[in-house]
C-alpha positions in Angstrom: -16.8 -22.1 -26.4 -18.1 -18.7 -27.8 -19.4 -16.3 -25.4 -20.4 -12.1 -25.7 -18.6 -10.2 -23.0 -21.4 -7.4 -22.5 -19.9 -5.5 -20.4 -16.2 -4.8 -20.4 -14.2 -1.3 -20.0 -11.2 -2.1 -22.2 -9.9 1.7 -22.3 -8.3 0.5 -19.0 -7.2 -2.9 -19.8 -4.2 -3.8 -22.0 -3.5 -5.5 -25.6 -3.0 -8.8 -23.9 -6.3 -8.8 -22.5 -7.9 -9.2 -25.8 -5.8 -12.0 -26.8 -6.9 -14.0 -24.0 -10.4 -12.9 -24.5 -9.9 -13.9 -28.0 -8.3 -17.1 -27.3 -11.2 -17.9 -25.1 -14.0 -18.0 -27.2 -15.1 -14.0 -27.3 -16.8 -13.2 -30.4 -17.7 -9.5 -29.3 -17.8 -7.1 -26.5 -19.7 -4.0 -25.7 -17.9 -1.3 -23.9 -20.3 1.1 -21.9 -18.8 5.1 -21.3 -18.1 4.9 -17.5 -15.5 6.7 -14.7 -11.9 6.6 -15.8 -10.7 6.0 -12.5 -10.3 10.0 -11.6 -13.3 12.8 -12.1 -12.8 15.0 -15.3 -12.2 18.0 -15.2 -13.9 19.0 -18.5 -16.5 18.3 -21.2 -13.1 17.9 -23.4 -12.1 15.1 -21.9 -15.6 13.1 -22.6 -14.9 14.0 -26.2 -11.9 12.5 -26.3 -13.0 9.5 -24.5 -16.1 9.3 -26.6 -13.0 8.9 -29.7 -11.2 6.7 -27.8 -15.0 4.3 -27.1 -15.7 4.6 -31.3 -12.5 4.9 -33.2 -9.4 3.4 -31.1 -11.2 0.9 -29.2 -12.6 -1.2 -32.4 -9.6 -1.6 -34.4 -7.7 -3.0 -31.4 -10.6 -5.2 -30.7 -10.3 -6.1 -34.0 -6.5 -7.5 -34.4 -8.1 -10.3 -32.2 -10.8 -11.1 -34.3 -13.3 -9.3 -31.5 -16.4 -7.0 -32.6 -16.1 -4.5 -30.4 -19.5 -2.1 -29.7 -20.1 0.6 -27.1 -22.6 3.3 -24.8 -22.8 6.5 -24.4 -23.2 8.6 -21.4 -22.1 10.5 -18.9 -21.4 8.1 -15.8 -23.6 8.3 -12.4 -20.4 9.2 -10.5 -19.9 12.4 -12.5 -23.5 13.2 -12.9 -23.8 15.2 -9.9 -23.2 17.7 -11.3 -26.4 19.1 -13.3 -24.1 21.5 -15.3 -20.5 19.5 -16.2 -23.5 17.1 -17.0 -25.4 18.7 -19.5 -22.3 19.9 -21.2 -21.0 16.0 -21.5 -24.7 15.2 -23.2 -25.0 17.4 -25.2 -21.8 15.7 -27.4 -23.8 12.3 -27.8 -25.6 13.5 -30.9 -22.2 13.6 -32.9 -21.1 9.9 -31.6 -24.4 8.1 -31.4 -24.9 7.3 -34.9 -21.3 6.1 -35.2 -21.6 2.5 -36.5 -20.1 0.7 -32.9 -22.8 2.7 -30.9 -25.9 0.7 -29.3 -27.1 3.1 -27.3 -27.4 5.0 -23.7 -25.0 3.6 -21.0 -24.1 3.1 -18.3 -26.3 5.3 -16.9 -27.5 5.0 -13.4 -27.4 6.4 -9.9 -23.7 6.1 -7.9 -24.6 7.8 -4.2 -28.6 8.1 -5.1 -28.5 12.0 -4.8 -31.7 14.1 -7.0 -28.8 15.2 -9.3 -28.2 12.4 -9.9 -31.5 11.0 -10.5 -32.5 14.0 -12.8 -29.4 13.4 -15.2 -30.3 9.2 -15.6 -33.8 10.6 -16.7 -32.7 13.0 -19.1 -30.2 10.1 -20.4 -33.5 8.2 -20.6 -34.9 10.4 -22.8 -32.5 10.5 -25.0 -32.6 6.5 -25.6 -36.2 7.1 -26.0 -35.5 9.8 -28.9 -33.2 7.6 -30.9 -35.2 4.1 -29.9 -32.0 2.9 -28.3 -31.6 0.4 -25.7 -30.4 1.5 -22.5 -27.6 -0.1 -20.0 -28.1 0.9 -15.9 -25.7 0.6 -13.4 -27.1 0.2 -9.7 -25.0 1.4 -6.8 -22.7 -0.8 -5.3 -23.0 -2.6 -1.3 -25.3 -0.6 0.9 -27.1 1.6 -1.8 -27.9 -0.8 -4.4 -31.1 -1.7 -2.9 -32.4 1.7 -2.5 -31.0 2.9 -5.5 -32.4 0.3 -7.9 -36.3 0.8 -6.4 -35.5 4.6 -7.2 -34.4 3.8 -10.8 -37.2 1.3 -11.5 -39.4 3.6 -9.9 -38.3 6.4 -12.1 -38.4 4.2 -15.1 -42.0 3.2 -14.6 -42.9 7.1 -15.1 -41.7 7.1 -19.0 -44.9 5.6 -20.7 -43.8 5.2 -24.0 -40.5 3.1 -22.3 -40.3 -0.7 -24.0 -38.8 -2.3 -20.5 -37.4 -5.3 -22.6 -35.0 -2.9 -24.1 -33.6 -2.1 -20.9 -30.8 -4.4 -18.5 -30.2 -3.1 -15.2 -26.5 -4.2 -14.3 -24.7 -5.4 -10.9 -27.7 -7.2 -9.5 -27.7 -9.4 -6.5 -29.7 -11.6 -4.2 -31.4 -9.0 -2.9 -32.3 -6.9 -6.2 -32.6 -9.3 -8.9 -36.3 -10.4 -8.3 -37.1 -6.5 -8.2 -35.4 -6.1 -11.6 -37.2 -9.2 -13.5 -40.0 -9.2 -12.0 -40.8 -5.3 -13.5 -39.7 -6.9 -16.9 -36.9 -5.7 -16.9 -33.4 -7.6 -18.7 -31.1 -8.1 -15.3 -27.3 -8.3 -15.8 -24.9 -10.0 -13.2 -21.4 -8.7 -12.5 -18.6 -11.1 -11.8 -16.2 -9.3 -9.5 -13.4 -11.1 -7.4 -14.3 -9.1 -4.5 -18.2 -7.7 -4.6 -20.8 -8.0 -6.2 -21.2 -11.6 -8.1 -19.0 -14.6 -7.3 -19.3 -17.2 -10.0 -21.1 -19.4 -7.3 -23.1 -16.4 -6.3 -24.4 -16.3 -10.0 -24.7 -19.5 -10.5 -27.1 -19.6 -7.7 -29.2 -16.9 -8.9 -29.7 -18.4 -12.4 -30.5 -21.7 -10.7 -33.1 -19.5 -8.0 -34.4 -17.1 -10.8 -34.5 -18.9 -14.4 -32.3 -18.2 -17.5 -34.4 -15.9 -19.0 -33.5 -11.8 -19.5 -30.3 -12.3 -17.3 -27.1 -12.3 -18.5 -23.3 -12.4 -17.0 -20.4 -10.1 -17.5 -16.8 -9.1 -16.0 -17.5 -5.4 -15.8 -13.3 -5.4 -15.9 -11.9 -2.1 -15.4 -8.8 -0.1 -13.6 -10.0 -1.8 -10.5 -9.9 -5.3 -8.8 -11.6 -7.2 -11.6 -10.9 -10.3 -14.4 -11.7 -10.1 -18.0 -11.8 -13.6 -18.1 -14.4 -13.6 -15.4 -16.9 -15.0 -17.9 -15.2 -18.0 -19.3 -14.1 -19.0 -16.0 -17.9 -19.1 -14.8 -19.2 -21.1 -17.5 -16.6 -23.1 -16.7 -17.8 -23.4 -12.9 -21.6 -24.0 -14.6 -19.6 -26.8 -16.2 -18.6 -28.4 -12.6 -22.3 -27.8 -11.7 -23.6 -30.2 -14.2 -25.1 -27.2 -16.5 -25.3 -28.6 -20.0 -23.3 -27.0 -22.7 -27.0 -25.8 -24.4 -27.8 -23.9 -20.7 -24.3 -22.6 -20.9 -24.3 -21.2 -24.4 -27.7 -19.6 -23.5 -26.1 -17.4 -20.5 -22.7 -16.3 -22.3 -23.5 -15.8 -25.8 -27.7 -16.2 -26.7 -29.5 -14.1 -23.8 -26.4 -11.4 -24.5 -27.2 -11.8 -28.3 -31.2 -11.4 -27.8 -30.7 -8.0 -25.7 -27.8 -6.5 -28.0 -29.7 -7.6 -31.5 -32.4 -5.0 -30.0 -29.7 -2.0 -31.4 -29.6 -2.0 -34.8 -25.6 -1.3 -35.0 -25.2 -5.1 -33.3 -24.0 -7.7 -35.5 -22.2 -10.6 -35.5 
């Protein structure tokens, strides 16, 4: 099987990760900039990571046969802060014309504060400036339902913003229909313990349709499976998906949004 993993933080996870992505059918997998885990406690340490995302990152990726790509940002959960904020951004324009770089992400609101909501517009703006695409994370349990009408919301105010060249990630039952149905691209999270069972997902795409929706394993330092995609397209398997409906989910709907940066290739 070949799949995309879209959504994968692999600064956390180790070598033998990739070989079992590799040996699974990954052909590529895009790394957004996200929380390491602990705050940071300077703008230093975003530069380093922002290295780490476009120079170390690829050529281990790469011992596996796996194209590895990557966003840019300054994560929701350390955006409160207008300031540390600011000083973060303002390194993007000497990473985001690195050749691995599709564009803003993963941007978003964590505890739906105004900081935090003025930071994801001014991230915004900056995809708009370099016509990149743009990856959102929603909030997770309680707050993802109020925080993904305030990022649609606040998405809706940017005129000159082509919604197909957005996916807002970590959708649910009770979000999705809000996210596709303002033409937006919808991503699902696979997650052992929130967010998307396989089952879960598989009865979304069977609710919602197959278009602008794709899956991922969002795996981390946390409770999470890099294999979480294969292992779902198995379960699609089980459920009498074809192998055509399967390929569209794990490696052409990925392939449509990502082909919108002009750094993806396969």
């Amino acid at each position: 099987m070949r799949y995309i993993e879209p959504h994968a933080h692999m600064v956390s996870r180790t070598t033998d990760d990739y070989e079992k992505l590799a040996l699974a059918g990954c052909e590529a997998l895009c790394e957004p900039a996200f929380w390491a885990g602990f705050d940071r406690s300077s703008a230093d340490g975003f530069y380093d990571y922002f290295r780490q995302l476009t120079e170390y990152e690829p050529r281990r990726a790469a011992r596996f046969g796996i194209k590895h790509f990557c966003w840019l940002c300054i994560n929701p959960k350390e955006a409160d802060d207008p300031g540390f904020a600011r000083e973060v951004m303002a390194l993007i324009p000497d990473f985001i014309k690195k050749e691995n770089v599709l564009g803003i992400g993963e941007i978003g609101l964590n505890k739906n504060t105004r900081s935090e909501l003025q930071i994801f517009e001014e991230h915004v703006q900056i995809a708009l400036d370099y016509d990149l695409p743009i990856l959102i994370h929603t909030p997770h349990l309680e707050d993802k339902l109020k925080g993904t009408k305030l990022i649609i919301d606040s998405l809706n105010s940017f005129s000159k913003l082509d919604h197909s060249k957005v996916i807002i990630d970590h959708v649910e039952e009770h979000t999705v229909k809000l996210v596709m149905d303002a033409g937006f691209w919808a991503g699902m999270t696979l997650y052992p313990e929130s967010k998307c069972t396989p089952n879960r997902a598989i009865d979304i795409l069977e609710t919602y349709g197959t278009d602008r929706i794709w899956m991922n394993s969002a795996c981390d330092w946390g409770i999470s499976d890099p294999m979480a995609v294969p292992k779902c397209a198995l379960e699609m398997k089980r459920r009498k998906h074809t192998a055509a409906q399967i390929d569209k989910i794990v490696y052409e709907n990925p392939l449509t949004f990502l082909k919108q940066s002009p750094r993806f290739s396969l």
